[in-house]
C-alpha positions as a printed Julia matrix, in Angstrom:
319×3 Matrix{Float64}:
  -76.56  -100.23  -11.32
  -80.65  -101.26  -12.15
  -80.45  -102.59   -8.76
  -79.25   -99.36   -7.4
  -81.31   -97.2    -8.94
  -84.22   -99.15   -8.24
  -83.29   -98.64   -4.64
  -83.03   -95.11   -4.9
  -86.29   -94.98   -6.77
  -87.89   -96.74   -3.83
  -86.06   -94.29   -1.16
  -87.33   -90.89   -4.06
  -90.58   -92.1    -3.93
  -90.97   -92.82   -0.3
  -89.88   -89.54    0.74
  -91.65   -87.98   -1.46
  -95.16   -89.32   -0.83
  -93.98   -88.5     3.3
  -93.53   -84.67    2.05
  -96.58   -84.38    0.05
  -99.0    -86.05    2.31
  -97.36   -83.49    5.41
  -97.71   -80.3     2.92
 -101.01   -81.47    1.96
 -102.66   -82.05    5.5
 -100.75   -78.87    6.34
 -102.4    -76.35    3.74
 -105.42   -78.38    4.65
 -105.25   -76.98    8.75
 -104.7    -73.68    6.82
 -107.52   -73.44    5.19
 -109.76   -75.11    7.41
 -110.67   -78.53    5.63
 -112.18   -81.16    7.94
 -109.97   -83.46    9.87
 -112.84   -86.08    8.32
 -111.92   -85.12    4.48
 -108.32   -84.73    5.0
 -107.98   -88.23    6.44
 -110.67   -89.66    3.64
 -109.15   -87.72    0.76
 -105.67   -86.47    1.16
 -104.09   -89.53    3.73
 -105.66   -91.93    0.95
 -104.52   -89.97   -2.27
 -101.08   -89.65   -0.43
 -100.41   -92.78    0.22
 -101.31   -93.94   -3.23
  -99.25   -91.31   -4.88
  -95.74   -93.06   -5.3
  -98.25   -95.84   -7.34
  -99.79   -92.92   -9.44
  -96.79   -91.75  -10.22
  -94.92   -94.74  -11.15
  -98.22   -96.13  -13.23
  -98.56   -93.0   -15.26
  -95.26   -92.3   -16.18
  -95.43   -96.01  -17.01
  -98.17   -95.54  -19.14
  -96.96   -92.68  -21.12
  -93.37   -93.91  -21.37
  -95.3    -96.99  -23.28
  -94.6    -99.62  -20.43
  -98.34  -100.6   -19.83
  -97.24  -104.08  -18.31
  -95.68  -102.26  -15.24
  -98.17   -99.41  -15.15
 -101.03  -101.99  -14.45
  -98.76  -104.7   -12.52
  -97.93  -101.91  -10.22
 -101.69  -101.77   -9.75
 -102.47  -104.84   -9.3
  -99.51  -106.16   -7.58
  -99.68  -103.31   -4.78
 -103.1   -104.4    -4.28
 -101.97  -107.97   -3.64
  -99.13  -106.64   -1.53
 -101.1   -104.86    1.04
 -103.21  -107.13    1.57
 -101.08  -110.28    2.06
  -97.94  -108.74    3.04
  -98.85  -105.48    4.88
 -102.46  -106.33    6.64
 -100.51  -109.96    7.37
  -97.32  -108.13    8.85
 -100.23  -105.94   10.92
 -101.96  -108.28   12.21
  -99.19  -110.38   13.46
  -97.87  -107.48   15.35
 -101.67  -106.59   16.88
 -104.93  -108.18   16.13
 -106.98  -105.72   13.98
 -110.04  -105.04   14.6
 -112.82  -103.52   11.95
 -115.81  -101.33   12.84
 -119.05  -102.29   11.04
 -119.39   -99.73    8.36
 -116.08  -100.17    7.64
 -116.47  -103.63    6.91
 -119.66  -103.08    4.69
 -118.77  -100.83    2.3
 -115.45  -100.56    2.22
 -114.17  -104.37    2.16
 -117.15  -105.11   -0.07
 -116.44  -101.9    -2.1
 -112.68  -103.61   -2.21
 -114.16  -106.53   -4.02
 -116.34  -104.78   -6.24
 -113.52  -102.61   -7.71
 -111.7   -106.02   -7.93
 -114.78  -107.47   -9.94
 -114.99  -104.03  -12.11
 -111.29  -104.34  -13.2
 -112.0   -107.7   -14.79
 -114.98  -106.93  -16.22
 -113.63  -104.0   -17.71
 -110.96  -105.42  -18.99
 -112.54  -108.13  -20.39
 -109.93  -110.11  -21.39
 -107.85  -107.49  -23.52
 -107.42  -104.56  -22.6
 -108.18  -101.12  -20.39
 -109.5    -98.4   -22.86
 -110.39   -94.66  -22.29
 -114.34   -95.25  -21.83
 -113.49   -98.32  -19.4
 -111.37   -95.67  -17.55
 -113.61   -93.17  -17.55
 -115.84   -96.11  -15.66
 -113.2    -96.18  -13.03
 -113.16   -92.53  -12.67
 -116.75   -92.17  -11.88
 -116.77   -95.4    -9.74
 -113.96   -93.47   -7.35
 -115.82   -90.48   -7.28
 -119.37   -92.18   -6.29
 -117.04   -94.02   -3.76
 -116.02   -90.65   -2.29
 -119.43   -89.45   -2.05
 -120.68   -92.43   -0.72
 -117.7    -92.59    2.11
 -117.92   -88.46    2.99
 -122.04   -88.88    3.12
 -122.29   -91.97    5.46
 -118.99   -90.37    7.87
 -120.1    -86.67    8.06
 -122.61   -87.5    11.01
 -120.81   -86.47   14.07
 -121.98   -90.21   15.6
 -120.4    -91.81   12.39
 -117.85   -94.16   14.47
 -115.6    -94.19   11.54
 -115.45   -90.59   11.11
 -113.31   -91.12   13.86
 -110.79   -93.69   11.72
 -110.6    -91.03    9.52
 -109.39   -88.37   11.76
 -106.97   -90.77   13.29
 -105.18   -91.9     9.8
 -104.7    -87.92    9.69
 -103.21   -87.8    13.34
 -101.02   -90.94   12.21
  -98.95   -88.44   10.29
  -96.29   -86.47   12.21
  -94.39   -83.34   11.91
  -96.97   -81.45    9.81
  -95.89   -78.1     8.09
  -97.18   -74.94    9.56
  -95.97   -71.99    8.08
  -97.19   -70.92    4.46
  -93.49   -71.38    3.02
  -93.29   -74.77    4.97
  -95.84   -76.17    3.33
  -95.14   -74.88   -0.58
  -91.46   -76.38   -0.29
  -93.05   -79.78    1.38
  -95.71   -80.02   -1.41
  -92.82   -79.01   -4.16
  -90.38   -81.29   -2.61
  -92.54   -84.12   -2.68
  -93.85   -83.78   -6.11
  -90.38   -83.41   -7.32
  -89.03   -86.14   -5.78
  -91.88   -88.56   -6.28
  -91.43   -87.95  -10.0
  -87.72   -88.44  -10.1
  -88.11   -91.7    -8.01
  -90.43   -92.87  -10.69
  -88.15   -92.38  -13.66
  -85.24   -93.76  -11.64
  -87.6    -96.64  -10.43
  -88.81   -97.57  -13.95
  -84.82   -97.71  -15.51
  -83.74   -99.65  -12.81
  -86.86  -102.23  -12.92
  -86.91  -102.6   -16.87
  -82.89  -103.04  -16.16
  -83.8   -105.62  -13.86
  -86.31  -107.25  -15.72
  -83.77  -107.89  -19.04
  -81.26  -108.87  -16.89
  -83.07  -111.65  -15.05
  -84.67  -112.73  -18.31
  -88.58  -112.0   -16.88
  -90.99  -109.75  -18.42
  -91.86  -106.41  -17.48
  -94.87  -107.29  -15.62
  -93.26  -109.78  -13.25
  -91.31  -106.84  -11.83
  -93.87  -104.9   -11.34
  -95.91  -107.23   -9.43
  -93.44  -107.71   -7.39
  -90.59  -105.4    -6.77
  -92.32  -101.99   -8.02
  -95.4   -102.89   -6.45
  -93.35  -103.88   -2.65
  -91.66  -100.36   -3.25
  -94.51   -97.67   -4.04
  -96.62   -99.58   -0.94
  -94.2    -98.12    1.46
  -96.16   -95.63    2.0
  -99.12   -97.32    3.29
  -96.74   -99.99    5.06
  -95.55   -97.5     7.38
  -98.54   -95.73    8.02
 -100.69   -99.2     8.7
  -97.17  -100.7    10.67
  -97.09   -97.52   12.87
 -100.91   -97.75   13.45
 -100.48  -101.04   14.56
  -97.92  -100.76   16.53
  -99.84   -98.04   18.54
 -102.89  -100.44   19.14
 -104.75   -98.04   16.51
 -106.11  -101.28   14.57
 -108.75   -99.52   12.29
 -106.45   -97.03   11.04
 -104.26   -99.98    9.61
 -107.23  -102.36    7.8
 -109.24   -98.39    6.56
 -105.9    -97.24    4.72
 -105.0   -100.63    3.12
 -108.97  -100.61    2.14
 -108.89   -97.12    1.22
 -105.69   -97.11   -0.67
 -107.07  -100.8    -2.9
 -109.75   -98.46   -3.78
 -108.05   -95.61   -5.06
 -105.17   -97.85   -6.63
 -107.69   -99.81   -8.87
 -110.47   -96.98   -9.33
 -108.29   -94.07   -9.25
 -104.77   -94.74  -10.15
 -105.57   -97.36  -13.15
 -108.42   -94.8   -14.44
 -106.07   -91.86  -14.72
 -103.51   -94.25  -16.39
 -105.76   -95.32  -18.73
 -107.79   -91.93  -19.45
 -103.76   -90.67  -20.67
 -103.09   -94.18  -22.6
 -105.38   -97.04  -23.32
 -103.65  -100.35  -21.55
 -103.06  -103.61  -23.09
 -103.19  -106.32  -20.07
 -100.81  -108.79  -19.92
 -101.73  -112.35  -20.49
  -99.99  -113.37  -17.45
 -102.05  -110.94  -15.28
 -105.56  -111.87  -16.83
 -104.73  -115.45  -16.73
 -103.04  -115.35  -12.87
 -103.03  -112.17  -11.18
 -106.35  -110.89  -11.2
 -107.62  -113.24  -10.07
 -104.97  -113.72   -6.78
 -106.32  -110.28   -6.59
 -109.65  -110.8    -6.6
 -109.25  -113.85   -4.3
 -107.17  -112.17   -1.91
 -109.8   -109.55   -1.53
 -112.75  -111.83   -1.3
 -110.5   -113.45    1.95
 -109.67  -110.34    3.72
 -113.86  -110.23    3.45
 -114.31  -113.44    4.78
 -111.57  -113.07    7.57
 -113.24  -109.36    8.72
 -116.77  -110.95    8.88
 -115.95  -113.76   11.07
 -115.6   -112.28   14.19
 -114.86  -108.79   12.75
 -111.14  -109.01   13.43
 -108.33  -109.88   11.75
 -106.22  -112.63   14.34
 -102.27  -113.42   14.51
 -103.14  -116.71   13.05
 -105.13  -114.94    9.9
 -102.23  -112.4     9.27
  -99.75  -115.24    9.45
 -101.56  -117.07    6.8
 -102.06  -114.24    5.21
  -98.12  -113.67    4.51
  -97.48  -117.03    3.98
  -99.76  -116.73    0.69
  -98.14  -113.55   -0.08
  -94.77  -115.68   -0.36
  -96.0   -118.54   -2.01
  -97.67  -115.99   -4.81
  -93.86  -114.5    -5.48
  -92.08  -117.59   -5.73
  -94.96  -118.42   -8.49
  -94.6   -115.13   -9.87
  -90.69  -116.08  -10.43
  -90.92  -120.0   -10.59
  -94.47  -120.44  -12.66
  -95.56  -117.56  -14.45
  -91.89  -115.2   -15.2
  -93.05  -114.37  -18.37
């Protein structure tokens, strides 16, 4: 049954982030928003909503090891796993401003996280940090792509194109962004019974599953959207979400979580995890600057580190 409803939790939250990213870039045709801002805000917001979801009701259900291994673990998931499974399928390729300030905004929000938590714990003023870092990021990313000869203006435009069968009509787009609200939140609360289940039944702690299974099910999202892209050749639409969505998981996601409940950190994730983390973002760095691609042989490597890190997460560090 925990394995069944964690399933179902997974398949809630999928479709729900689907319908509210559709309603969303729907009421944002309607009222005229910029292809530019709906691809910067609401494709990378939408994508990151099944891990919103799932981290908040995580942290106010009192289940802060899941609410921040979510975080953390979907972080190390799209990079490894999904970016790996990408670039196997395609080369990807990353435009320049891309590369400087959003892969080295990906490590600095990496480097923030640890500092902020310091060894203990996430508390309202270090969220409040996080906040204001997402927003300056925002800023930063609308400022630099509003110029009509911003190249990655463009990637923006074309992670909003990457989503099909977009709601027209005014009552179209109310039941899409109901629908998916709805069903993202009862996808969390099925999610989080079936993964606690889990987690007692297996005889791991709380965080282990949600580094692992919780965080592989909200990334859905951005797995299909970055597999798609690559399967159409679209290469910086596939590296610009995963970038995009690391940035709103650890700035955005984590700060909300904490602004509603201060987070202890567990010891396995400040002694392990955040720092696979912060190492697997520092590589995706290294492996963009080099040649300002990601190759087959990179994105292989890439998911063979994502399965070694599991079978530690299970074998090494399970409590």
């Amino acid at each position: 049954m925990n394995i069944l409803f964690l399933l179902l939790g997974v398949a809630l939250l999928t479709a729900g982030g689907e319908a509210l990213i559709r309603g969303s870039l729907g009421a944002a045709k309607r009222l005229g928003v910029s292809p530019l801002l709906s691809g910067l805000i609401i494709v990378g917001f939408g994508t990151s909503a099944p891990e919103l979801v799932v981290s908040v009701d995580a942290a106010v259900s009192g289940r802060p090891d899941i609410a921040i291994g979510n975080v953390v673990g979907s972080n190390i998931g799209n990079i490894l796993l999904i970016l790996g499974i990408c670039a196997l399928i395609t080369p990807l390729a990353v435009r320049p401003l891309a590369l400087r300030r959003d892969a080295v905004t990906g490590v600095a929000a990496a480097v923030l996280f640890i500092v902020l938590v310091g060894g203990s714990a996430l508390a309202r003023m270090d969220a409040a940090i996080l906040v204001a870092a997402l927003v300056a990021y925002l800023v930063w990313a609308y400022v630099t792509e509003r110029a009509d000869d911003a190249p990655t203006a463009d990637l923006r435009k074309a992670e909003a194109d990457e989503v099909s069968s977009v709601p027209v009509s005014s009552v179209r787009i109310a039941v899409a962004v109901i629908a998916g609200l709805a069903l993202l939140i009862g996808g969390s609360q099925l999610l989080l019974i079936g993964a606690v289940g889990i987690a007692e039944s297996l005889g791991v702690s709380e965080a282990v599953i949600g580094l692992t299974l919780v965080a592989v099910g909200t990334s859905l999202p951005e797995l299909s959207i970055s597999v798609i892209a690559a399967l159409r050749r679209h290469a910086d639409v596939a590296v610009g979400n995963i970038l995009g969505s690391n940035i709103f998981n650890l700035l955005g996601i984590l700060g909300v979580s904490a602004l509603l409940q201060p987070l202890p950190v567990h010891q396995r994730i400040l002694q392990f995890d955040q720092w696979v983390m912060l190492g697997a973002s520092v590589l995706l760095l290294l492996f963009l600057y080099t040649g300002r691609r990601l190759s087959r042989l990179e994105g292989g490597t890439l998911v063979g580190l994502y399965a070694i890190y599991v079978a530690a997460s299970f074998l090494l560090f399970s409590r």
